[in-house]
C-alpha positions in Angstrom: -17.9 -34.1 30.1 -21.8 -34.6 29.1 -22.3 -35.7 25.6 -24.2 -32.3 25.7 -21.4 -30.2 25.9 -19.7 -31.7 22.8 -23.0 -30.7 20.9 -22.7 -27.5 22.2 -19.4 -27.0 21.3 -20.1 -28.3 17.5 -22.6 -26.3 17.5 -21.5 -22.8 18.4 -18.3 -23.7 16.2 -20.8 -23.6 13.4 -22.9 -20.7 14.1 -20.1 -18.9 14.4 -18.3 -20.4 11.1 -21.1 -19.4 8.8 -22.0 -16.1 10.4 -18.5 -15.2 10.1 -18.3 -16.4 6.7 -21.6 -14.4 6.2 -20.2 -11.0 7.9 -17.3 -10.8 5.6 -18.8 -11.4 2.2 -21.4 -8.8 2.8 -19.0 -5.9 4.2 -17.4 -5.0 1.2 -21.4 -3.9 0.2 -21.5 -1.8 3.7 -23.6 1.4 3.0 -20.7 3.5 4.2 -18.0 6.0 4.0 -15.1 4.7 1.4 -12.5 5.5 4.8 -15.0 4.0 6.9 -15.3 0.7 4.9 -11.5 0.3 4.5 -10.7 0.4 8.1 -14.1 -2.0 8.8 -12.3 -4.3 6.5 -9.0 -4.2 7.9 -10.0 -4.4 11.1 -12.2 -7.5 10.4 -9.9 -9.9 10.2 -8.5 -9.6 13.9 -11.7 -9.2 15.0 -12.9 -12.9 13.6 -9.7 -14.0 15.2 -10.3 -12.8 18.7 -13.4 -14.4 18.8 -12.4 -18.0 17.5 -9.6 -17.5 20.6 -11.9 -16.5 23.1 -14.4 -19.5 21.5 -11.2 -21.8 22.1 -10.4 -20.4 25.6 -14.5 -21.3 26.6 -14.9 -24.4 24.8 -11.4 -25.9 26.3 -12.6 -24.3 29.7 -15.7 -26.8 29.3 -14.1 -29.7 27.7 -11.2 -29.7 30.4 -12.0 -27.7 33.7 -11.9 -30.3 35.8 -9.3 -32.1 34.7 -5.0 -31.8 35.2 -5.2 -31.5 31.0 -6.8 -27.6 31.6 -3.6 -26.3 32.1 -1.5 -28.0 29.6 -4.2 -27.1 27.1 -4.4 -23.3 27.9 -0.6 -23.1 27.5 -0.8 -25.1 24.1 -3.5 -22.5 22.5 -1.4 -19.9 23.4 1.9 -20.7 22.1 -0.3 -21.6 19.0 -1.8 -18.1 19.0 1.9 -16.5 19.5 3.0 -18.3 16.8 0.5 -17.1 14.5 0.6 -13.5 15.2 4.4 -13.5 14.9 3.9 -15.0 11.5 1.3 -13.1 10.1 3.7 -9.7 11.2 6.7 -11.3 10.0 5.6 -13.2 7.2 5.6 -10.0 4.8 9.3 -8.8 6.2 10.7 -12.1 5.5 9.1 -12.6 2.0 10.1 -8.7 1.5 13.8 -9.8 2.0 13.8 -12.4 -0.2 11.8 -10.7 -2.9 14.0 -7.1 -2.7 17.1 -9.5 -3.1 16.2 -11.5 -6.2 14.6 -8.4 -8.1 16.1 -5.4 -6.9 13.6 -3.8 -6.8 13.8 0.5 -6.6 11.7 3.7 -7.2 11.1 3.9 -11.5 10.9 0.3 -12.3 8.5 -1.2 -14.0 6.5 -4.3 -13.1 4.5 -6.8 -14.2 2.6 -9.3 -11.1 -0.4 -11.4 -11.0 -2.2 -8.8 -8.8 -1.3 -5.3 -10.4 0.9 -3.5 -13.3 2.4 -0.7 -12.7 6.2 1.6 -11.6 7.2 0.9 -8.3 6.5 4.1 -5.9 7.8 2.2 -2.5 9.3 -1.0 -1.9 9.0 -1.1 2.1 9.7 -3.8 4.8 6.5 -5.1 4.5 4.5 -4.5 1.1 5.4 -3.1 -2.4 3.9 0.5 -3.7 3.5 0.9 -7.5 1.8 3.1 -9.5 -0.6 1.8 -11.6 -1.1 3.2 -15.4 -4.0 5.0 -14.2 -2.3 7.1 -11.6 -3.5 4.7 -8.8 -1.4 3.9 -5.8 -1.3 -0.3 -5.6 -0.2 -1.8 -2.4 1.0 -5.3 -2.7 1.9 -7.5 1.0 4.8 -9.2 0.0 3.6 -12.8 0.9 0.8 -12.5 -2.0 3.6 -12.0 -4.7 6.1 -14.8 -2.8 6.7 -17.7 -5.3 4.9 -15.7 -7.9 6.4 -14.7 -11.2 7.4 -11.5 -11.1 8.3 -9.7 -14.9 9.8 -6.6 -15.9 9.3 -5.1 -19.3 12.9 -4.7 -21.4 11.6 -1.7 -22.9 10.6 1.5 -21.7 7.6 2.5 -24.2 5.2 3.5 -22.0 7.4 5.9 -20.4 6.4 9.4 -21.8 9.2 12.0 -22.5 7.4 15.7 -21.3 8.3 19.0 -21.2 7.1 22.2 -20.0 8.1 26.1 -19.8 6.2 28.4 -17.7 6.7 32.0 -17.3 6.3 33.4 -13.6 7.5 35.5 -11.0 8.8 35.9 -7.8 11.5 37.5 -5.0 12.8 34.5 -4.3 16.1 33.0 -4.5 16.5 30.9 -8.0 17.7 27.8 -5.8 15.0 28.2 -3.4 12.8 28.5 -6.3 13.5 25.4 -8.3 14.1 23.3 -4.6 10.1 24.1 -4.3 9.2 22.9 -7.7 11.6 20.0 -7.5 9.9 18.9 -4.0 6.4 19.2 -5.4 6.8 17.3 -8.6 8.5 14.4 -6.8 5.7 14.1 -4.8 3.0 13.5 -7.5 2.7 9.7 -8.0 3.1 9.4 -11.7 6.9 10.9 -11.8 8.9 7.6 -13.0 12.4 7.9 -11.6 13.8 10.9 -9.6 16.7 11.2 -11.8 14.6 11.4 -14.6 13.1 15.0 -13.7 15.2 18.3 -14.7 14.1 21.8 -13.3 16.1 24.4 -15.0 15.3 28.2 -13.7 16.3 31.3 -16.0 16.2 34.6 -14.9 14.6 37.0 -17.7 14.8 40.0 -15.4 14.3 41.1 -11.9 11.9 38.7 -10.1 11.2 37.1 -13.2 11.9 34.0 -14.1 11.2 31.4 -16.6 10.9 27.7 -15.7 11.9 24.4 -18.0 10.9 21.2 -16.7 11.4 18.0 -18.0 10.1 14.7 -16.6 9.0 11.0 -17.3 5.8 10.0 -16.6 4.0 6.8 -17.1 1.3 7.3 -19.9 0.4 10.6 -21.9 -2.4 11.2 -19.9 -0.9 10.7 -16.6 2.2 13.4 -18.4 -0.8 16.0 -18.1 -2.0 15.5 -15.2 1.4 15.7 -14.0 1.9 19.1 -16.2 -1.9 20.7 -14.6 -0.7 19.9 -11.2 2.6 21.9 -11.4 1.2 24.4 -13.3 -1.7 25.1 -10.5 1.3 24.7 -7.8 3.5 27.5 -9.7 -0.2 29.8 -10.2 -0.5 29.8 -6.3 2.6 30.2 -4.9 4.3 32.7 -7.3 2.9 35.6 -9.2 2.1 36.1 -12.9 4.3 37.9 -15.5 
């Protein structure tokens, strides 16, 4: 192999280095769609890494062609590369058992991590869900909060106590009724704890009803939010009174 081949291989190793470098600190600026831009970003990474293997495969191609090392090479990159993709999808799942077993973590707690505050939504197999104070969802990879300290608030101030009535009606069933409501409060993110949310349905005559609903929510404001949402659900799906 020519001297000139090892320049070439320094040198494209650079190029690429910087432009890389250069590509991923001005995507988050992309003049783009918000869904657009997320999935550019995710898929960035694994784009950057198939082109530093396919720069390894051509640069050991150069540097070894012609010699019995070619082969020994080729199969050393790609156990490498296996190894590294099974880590990077298993690193999370294994840091998620770990973590899930220290903390216990479950749907209603509150936590406190270096990267985000907030009630956990989700703990998965490979990243945690909270809600933030805000309303936001927060998705954590597990790896990132590994070996980090992880708090949880002894009290429970910023859990709101809320209550609602709300006069409607409707021909159907009372169970089938507060089922529906049920379903579509648990599925707003700033319920704290499924235990914690009572839908009581009295019947004031026929096919009418009167709802009570009590839940916990994270902050005032996110309480009314919650209350607007399940107020517009009950407007559309059931009639006035």
């Amino acid at each position: 192999m020519t001297i000139m081949v090892y320049i070439w291989i320094t040198a494209v190793a650079l190029f690429l280095f910087f432009f890389l470098r250069f590509t991923s600190k001005w995507l988050p600026g992309l003049p783009a769609g918000k869904r657009t831009k997320r999935t550019i970003l995710r898929a960035f990474p694994v784009i950057e890494f198939g082109i530093w293997v396919v720069f390894a495969v051509k640069s050991i191609g150069l540097a070894f062609g012609d010699t019995p090392f070619y082969q020994i090479m080729i199969n050393a990159m790609v156990l490498v590369v296996a190894l590294i993709c099974a880590w990077y999808f298993l690193r999370d799942f294994v840091a998620g058992i770990v973590l899930k077993s220290e903390n216990g973590f479950e749907p209603g707690m509150e936590i406190d991590t270096p990267f985000a505050r907030g009630t956990v939504r989700k703990a998965g197999y490979r990243s945690l869900e909270l809600t933030d104070a805000n309303g936001h969802y927060v998705r954590i990879p597990y790896s990132r909060i590994s070996g980090e300290v992880i708090s949880k608030p002894s009290n429970n101030k910023k859990r709101v106590e809320h209550e609602l009535e709300l006069g409607f009606g409707s021909n159907q069933e009372i169970s089938a009724i507060k089922q529906q409501i049920r379903k579509r409060a648990l599925e707003l993110p700033w319920i704290v704890k499924e235990e914690s949310l009572k839908v009581e349905i009295n019947s004031l005559s026929p096919e009418k009803y009167m709802a009570k609903i009590k839940f916990y929510s994270v902050t005032p404001e996110t309480a009314v939010k919650t209350e607007e949402s399940i107020r517009k659900f009950i407007a559309e799906n059931y009639f006035p009174i």
